[in-house]
Backbone as a ProteinNet text record, in pm:
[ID]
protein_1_A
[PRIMARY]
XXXXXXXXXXXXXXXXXXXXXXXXXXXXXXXXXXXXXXXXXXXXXXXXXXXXXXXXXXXXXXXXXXXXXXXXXXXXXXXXXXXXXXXXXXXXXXXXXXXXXXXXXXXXXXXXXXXXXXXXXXXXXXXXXXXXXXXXXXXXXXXXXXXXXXXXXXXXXXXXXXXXXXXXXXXXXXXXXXXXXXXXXXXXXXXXXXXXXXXXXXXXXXXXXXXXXXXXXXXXXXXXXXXXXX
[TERTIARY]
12314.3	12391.1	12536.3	12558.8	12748.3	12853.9	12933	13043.1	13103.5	13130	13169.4	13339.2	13374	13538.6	13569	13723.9	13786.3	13795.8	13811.5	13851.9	14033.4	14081.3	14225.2	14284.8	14407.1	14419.1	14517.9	14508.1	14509.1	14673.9	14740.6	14888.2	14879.4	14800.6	14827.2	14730.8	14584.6	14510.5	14573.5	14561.4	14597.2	14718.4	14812.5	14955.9	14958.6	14886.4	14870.5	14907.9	15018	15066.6	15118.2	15128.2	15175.1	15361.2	15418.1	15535.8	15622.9	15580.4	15662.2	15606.6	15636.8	15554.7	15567.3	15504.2	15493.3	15605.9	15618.9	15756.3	15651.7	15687.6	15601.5	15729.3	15866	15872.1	15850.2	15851.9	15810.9	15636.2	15614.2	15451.2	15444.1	15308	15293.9	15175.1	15161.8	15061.7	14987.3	14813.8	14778.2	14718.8	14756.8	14783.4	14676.6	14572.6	14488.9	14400.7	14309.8	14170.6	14214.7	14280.7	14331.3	14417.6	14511.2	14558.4	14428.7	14366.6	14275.3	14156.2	14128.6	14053.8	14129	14254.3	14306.1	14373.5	14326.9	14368.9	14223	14109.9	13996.9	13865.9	13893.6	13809.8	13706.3	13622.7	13446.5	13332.7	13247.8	13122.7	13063.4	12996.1	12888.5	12744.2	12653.2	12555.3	12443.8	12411.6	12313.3	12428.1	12525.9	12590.7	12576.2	12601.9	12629.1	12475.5	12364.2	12240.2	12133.9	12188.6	12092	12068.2	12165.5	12112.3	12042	11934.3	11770.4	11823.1	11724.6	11749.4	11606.8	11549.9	11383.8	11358.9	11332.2	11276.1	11141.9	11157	11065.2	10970.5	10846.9	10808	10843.5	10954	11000.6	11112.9	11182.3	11237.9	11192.7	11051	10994.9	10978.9	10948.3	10925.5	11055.9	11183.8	11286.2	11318.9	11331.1	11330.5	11220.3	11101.4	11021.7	11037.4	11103.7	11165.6	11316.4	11392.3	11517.8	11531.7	11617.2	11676.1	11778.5	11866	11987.6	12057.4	12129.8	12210.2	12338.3	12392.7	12552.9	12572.9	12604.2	12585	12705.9	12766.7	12910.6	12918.8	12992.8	13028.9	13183.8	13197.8	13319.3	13329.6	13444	13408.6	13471	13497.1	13555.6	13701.3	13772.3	13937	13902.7	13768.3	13830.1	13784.9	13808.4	13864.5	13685.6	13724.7	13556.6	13539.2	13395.8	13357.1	13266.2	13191.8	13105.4	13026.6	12921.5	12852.1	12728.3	12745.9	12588.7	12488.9	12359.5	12251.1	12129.1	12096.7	12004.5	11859.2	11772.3	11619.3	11516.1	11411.2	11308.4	11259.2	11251.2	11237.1	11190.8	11177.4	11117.9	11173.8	11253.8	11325.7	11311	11395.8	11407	11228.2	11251	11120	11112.9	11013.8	11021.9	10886.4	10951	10843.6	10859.7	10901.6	10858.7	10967.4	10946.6	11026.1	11157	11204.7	11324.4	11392.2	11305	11339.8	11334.7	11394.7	11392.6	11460.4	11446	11469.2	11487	11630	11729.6	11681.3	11637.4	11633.6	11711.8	11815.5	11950.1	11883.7	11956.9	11925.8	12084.4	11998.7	12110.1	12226	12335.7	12499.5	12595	12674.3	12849.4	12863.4	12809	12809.7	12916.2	12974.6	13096.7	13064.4	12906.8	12866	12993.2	13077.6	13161.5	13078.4	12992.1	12909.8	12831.3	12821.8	12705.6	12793.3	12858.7	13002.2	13066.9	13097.2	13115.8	12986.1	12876.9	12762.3	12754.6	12806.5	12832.5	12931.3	12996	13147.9	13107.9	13061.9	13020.1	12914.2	12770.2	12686.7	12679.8	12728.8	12707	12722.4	12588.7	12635.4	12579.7	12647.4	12608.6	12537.5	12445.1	12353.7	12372.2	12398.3	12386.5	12285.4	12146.6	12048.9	12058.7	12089.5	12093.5	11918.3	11930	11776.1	11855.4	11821	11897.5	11876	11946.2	11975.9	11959.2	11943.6	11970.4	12130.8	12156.8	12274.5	12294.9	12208.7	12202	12159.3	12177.9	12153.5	12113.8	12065.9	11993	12124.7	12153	12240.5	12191	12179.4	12128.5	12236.9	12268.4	12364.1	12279.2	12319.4	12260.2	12278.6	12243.8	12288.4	12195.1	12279.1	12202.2	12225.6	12142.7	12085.1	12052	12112.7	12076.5	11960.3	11881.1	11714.8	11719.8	11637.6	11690.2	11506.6	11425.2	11301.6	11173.8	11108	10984.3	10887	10763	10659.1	10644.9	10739	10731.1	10839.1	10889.4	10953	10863.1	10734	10639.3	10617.3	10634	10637.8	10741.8	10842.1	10972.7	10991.2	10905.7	10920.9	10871	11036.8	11038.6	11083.3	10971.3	10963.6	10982.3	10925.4	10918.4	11008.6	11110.8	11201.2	11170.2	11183.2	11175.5	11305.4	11327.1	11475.1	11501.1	11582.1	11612.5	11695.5	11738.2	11837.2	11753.8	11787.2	11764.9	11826.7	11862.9	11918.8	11838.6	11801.1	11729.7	11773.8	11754.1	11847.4	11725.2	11869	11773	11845.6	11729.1	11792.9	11895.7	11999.9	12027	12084.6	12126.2	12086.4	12055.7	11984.5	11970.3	11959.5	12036.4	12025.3	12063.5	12065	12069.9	12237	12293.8	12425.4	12415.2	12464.8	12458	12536	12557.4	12547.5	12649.2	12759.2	12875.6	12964.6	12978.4	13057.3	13017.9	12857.6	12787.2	12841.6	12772	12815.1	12964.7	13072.5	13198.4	13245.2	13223.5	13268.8	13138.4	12978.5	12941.9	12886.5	12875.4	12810.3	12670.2	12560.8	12420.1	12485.3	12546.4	12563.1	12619.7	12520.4	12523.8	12644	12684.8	12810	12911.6	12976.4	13073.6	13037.9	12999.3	12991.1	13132.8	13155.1	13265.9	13284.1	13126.6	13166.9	13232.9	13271.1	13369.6	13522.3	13556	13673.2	13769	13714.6	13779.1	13733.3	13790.8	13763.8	13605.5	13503.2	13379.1	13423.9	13320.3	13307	13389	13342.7	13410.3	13482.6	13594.6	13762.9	13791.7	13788	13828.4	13844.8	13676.5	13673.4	13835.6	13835.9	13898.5	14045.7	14072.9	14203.9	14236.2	14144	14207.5	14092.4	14057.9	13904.1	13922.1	13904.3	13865.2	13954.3	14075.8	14148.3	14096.1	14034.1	13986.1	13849.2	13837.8	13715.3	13763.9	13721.4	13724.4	13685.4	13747.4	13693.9	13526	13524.4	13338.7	13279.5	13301.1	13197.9	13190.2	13222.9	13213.1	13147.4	13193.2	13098.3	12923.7	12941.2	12823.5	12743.4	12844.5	12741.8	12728.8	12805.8	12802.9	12721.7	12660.1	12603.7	12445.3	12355.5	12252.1	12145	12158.8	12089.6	12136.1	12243.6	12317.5	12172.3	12142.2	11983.4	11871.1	11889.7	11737.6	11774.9	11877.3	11945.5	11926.2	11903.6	11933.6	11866.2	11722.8	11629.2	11626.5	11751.2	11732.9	11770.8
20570.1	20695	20662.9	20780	20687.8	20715.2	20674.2	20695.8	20816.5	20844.8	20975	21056.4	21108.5	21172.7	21159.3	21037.7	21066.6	21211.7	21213.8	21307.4	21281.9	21430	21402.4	21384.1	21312.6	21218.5	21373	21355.3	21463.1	21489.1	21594.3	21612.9	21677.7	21659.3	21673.1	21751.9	21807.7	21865.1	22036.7	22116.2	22243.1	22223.9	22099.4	22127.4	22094.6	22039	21938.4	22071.3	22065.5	22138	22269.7	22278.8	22421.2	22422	22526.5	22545	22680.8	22665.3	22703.7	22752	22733.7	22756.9	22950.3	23010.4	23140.2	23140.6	23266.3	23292.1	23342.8	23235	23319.9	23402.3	23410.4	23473.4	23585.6	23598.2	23739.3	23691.6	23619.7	23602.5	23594.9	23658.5	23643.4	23574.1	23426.2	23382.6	23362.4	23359.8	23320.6	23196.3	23134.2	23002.3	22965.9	23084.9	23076.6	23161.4	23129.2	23198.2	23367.4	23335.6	23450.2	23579.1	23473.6	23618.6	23660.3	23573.2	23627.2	23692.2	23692.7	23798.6	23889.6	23852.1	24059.1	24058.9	24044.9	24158.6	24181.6	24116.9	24153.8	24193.8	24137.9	24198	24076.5	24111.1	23964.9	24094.5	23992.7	24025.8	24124.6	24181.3	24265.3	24133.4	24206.4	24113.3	24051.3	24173.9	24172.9	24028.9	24050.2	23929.3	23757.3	23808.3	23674.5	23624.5	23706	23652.5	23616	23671.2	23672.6	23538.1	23429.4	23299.7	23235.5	23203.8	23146.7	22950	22886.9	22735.4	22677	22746.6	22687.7	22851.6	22805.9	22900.9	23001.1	23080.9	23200.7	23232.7	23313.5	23350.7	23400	23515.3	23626.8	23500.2	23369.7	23280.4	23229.7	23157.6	23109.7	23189.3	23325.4	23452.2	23434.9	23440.5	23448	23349.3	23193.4	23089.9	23096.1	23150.5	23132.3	23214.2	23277.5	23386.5	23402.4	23317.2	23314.6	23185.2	23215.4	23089.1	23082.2	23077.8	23029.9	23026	22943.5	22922.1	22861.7	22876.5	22820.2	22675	22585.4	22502	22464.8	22405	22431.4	22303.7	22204.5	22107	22090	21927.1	21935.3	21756.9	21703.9	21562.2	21510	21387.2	21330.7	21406.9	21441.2	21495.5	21637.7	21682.3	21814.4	21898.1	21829.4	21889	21934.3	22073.8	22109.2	22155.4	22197.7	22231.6	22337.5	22391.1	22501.7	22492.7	22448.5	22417.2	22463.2	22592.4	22664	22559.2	22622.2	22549.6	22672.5	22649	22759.8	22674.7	22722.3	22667.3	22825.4	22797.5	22872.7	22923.3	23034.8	23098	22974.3	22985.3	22875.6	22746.5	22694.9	22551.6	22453.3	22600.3	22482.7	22490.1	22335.5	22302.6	22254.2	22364.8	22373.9	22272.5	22164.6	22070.5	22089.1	22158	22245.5	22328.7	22415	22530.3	22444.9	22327.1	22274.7	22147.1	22166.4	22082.3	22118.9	22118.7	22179.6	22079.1	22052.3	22005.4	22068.7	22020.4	22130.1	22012.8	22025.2	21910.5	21946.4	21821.4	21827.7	21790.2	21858.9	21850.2	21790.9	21770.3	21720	21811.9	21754.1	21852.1	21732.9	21756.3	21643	21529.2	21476.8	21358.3	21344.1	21434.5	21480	21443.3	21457.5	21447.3	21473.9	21621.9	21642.6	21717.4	21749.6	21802	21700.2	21605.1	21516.8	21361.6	21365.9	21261.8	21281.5	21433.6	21482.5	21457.3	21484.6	21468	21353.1	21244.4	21084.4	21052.9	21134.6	21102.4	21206.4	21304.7	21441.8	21476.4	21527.3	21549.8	21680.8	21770.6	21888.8	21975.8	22099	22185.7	22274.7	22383.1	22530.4	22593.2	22683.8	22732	22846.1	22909.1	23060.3	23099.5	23176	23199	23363.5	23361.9	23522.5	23565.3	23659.9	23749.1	23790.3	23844.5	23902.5	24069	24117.3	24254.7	24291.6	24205.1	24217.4	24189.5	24299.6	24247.8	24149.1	24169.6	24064.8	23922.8	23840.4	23683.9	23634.1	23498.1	23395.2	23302.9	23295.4	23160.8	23109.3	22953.4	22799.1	22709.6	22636.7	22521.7	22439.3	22302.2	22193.2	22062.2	21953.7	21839.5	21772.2	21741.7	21663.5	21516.7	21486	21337.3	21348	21254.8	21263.5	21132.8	21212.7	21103.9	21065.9	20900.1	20897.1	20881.7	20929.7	20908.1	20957.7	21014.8	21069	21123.7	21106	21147.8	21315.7	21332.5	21476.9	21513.4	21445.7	21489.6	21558.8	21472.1	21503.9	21711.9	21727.7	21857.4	21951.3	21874.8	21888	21934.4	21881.8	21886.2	22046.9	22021.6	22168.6	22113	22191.7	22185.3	22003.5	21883.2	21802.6	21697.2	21758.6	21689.1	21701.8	21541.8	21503.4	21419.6	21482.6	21459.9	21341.2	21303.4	21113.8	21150.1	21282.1	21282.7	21427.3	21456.7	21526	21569	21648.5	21683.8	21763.2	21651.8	21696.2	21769	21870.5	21937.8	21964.8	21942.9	21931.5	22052.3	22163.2	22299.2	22339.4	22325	22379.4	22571.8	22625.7	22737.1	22780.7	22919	23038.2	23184.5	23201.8	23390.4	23479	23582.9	23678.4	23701.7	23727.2	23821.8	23952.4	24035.5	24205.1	24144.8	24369.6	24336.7	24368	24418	24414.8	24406.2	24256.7	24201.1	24261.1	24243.7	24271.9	24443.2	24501.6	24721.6	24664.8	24621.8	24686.2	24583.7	24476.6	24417.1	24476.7	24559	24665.8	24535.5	24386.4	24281.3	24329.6	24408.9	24402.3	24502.6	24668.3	24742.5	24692.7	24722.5	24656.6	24730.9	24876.4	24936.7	24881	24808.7	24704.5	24601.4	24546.5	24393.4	24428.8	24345.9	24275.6	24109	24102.8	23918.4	23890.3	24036.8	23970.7	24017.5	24016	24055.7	23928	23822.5	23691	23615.1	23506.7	23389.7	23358.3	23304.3	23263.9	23095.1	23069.9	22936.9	22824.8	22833.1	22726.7	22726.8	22833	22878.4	22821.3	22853.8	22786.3	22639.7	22600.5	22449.4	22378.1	22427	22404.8	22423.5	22528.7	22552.2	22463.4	22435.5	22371.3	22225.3	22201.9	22072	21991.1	21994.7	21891.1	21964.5	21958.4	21949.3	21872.7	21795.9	21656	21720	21807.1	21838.3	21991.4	21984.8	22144.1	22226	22339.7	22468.6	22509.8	22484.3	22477.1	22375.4	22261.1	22166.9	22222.6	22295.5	22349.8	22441.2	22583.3	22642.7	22619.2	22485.2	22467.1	22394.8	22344.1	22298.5	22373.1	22501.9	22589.3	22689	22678.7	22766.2	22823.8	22904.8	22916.8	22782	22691.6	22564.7	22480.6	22540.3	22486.8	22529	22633.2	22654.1	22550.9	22509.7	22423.6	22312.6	22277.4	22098.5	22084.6	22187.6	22233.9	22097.8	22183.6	21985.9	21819.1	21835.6	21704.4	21613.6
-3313.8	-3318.1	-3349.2	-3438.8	-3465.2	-3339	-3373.5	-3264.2	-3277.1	-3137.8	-3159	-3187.4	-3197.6	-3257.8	-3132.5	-3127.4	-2979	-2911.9	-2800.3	-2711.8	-2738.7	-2720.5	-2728.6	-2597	-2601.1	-2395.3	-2335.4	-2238.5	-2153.3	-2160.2	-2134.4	-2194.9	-2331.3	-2436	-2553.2	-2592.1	-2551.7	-2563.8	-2567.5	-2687.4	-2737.2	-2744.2	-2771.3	-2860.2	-2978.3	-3042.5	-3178.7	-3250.8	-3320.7	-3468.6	-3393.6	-3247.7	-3242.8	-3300.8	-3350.6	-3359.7	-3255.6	-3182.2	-3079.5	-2942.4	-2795.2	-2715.1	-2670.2	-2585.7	-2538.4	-2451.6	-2455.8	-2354.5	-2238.9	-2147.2	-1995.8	-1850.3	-1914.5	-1833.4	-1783.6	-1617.5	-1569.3	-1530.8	-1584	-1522.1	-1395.8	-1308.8	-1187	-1170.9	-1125.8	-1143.3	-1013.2	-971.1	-849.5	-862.4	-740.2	-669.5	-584.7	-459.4	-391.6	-420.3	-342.4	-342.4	-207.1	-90.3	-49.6	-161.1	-265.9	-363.5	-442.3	-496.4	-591.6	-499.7	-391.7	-318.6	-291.9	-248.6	-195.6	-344.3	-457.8	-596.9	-637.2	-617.7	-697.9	-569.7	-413.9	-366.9	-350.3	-247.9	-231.4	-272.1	-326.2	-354.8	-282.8	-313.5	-213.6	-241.5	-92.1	-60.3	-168.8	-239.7	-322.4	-424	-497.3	-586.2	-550.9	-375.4	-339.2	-302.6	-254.1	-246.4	-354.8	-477.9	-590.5	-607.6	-597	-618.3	-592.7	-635.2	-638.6	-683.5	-602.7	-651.5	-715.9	-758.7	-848.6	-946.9	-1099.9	-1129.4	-1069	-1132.3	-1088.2	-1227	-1200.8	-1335.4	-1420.5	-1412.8	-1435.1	-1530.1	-1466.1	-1577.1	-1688.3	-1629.9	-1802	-1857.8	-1831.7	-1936.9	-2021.6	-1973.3	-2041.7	-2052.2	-2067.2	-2171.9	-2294.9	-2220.9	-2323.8	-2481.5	-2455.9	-2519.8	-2556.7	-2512.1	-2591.9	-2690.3	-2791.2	-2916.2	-2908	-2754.7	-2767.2	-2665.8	-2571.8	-2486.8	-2524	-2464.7	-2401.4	-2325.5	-2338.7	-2294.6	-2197.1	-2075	-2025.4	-1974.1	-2006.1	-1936.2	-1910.1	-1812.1	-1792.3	-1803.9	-1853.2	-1818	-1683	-1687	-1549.9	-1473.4	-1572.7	-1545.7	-1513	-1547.6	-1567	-1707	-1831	-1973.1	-1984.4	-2034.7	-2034.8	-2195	-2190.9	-2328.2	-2304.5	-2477.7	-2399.4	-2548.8	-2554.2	-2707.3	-2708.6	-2810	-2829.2	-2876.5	-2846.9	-2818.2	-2870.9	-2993.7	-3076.4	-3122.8	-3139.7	-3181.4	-3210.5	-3221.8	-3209.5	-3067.6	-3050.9	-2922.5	-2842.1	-2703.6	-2605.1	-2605.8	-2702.5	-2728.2	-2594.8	-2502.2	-2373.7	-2340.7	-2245.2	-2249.8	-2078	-2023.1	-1861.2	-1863.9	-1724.6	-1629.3	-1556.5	-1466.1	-1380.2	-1279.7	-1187.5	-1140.9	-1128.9	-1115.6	-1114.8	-1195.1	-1317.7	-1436.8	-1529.7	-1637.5	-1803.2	-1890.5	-1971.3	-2110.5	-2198.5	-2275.8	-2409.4	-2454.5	-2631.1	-2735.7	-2774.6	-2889.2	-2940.3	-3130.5	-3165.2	-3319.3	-3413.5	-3492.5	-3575.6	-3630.8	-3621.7	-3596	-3676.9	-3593.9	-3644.1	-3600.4	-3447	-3400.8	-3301.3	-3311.7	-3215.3	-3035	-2993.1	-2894.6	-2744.4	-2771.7	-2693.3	-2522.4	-2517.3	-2420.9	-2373.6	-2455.7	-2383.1	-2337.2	-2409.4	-2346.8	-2217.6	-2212.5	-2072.3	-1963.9	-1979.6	-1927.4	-1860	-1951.9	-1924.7	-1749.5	-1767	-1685.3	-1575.5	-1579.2	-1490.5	-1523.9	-1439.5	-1449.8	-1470	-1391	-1401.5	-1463.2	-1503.4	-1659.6	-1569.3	-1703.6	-1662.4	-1802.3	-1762.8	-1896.8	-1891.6	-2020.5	-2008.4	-2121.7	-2091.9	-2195.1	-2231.4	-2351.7	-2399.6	-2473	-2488.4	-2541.6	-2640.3	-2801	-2880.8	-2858	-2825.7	-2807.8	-2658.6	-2555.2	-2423.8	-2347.6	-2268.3	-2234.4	-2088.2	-2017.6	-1913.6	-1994.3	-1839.6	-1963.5	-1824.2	-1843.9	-1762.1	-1750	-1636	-1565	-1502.6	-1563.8	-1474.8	-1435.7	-1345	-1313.6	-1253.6	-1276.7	-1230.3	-1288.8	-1264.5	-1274	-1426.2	-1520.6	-1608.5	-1608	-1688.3	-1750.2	-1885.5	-2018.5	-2100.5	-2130.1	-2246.3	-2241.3	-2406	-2463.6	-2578.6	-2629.2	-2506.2	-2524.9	-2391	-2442	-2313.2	-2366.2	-2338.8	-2325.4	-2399.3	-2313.4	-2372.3	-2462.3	-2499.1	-2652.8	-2791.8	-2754.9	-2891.2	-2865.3	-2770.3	-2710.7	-2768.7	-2842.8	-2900.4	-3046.3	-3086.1	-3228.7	-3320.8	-3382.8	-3460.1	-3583.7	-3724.6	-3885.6	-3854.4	-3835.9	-3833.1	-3770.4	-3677	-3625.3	-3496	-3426.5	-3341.3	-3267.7	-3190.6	-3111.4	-3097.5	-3130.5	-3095.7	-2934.8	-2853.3	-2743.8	-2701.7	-2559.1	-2532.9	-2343.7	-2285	-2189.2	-2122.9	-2007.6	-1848.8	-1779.5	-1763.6	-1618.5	-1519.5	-1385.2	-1287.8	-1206.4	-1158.8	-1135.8	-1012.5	-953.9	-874.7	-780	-942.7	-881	-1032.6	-970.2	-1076.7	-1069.7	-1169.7	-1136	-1305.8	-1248.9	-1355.3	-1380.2	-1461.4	-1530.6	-1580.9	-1512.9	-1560.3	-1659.1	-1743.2	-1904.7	-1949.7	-1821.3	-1821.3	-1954.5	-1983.6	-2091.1	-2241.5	-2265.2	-2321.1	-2427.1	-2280.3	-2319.6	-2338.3	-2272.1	-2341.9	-2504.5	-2488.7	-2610.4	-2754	-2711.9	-2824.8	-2864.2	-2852.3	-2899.8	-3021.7	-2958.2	-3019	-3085.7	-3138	-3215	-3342.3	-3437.6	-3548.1	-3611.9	-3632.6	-3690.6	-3657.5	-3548.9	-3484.6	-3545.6	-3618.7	-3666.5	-3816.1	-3778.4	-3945.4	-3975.1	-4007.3	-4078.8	-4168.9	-4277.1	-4355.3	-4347.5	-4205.2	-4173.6	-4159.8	-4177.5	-4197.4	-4281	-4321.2	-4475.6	-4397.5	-4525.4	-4490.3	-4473.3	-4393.5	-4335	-4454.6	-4554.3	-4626	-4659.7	-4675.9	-4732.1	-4581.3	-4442.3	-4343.9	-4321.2	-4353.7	-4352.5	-4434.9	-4552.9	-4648.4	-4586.7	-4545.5	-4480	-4359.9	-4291.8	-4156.4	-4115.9	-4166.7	-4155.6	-4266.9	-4390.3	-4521.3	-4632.9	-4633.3	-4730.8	-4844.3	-4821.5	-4936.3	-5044.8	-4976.6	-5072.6	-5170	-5255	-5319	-5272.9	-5284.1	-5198.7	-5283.4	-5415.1	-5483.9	-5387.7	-5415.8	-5289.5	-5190.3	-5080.5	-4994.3	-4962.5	-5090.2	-5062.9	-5142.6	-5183.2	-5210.6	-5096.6	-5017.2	-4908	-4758.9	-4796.7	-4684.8	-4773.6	-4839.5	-4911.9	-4836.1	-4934.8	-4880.4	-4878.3	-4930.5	-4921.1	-4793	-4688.6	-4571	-4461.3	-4476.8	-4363.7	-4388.1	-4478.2	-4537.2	-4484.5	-4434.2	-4410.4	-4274.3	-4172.4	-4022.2	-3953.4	-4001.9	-3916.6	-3983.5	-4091.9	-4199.8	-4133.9
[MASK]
++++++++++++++++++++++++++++++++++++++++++++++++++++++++++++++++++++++++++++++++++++++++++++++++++++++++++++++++++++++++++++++++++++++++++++++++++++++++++++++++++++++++++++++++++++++++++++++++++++++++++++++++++++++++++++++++++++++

């Protein structure tokens, strides 16, 4: 596996190229968990009890059935990440009420989620349904695998995972749809993909200056889906 794109060292992470910082005066910021309860209030019972520590049936129904999660890590310091995680419905792959397996497909090599994984175990999953607004939240401790038995269990259009990420369950529960209804997410009249440059005028702008903006969009092109499992 190649090596992966440094991590940037801590101090310097989100200043690279900024030209000038925010004016924060007048901010009121909170400091404890007492301010941020008397401005937002504690849970009611039902929030704080929903948390389950082993799947339920009513879960594999909904892995079995979603093509896409959220993936959330953090590494040793702290510095976290959050890297979607898409396949063919069912991807994740349950051994049982408190183990699952994400297969990792071929991407950039960047391995920023699973580097963290290295240094800190613990992730958080968030599984969406397409046009559902609640979602599936998992947390629990991973392990990354470069080989098992059940990988052959894995294989999608002929690819077979050289990596793959164990989690081992510690809690689980549901997310109302909250976020969902107000940001209008599934209403298709609210969509504007071409309200910004397509993928390869970006690349081009802020990623690979070095290449022509034609090479690009020839390889962000429609022949870019056919490469997914290459």
């Amino acid at each position: 596996m190649e090596a992966a794109v440094p991590r940037e060292t801590a101090g310097t992470a989100g200043t690279a190229g900024r030209t000038g910082a925010a004016d924060l005066t007048g901010i009121e910021e909170i400091s404890s968990e007492a301010e941020l309860r008397e401005l937002a209030g504690v849970p009611n019972s039902h929030a704080v009890n929903k948390t389950r520590h082993r799947l339920d049936d009513l879960d594999r129904q909904w892995l079995a059935r979603s093509p896409f999660c959220v993936m959330a890590t953090a590494d040793a310091q702290g510095r976290c990440d959050a890297s979607p995680k898409g396949d063919p419905a069912g991807f994740t792959h349950v051994l049982d009420d408190t183990t699952l397996v994400i297969p990792d497909r071929p991407g950039n090599k960047r391995m920023d989620g699973f580097l963290n994984i290295l240094g800190n175990p613990h992730v958080g999953l968030n599984y969406v349904l397409p046009g559902r607004g609640d979602t599936l939240r998992i947390n629990g401790r991973a392990r990354l695998l470069r080989d098992a038995p059940f990988f052959d269990a894995l294989v999608v259009k002929g690819n077979r995972p050289r990596l793959a990420v164990l989690v081992e369950i510690e809690e689980v529960f549901y997310h109302c749809s909250k976020a969902f209804l107000r940001s209008e997410l599934w209403k298709p009249e609210t969509w504007q993909p071409d309200a910004l440059p397509p993928r390869a005028r970006i690349v081009k702008s802020l990623e690979d200056k070095g290449r022509s903006l034609a090479e690009l969009e020839e390889h962000y092109g429609p022949r870019y889906a056919e490469r997914l499992y290459g």
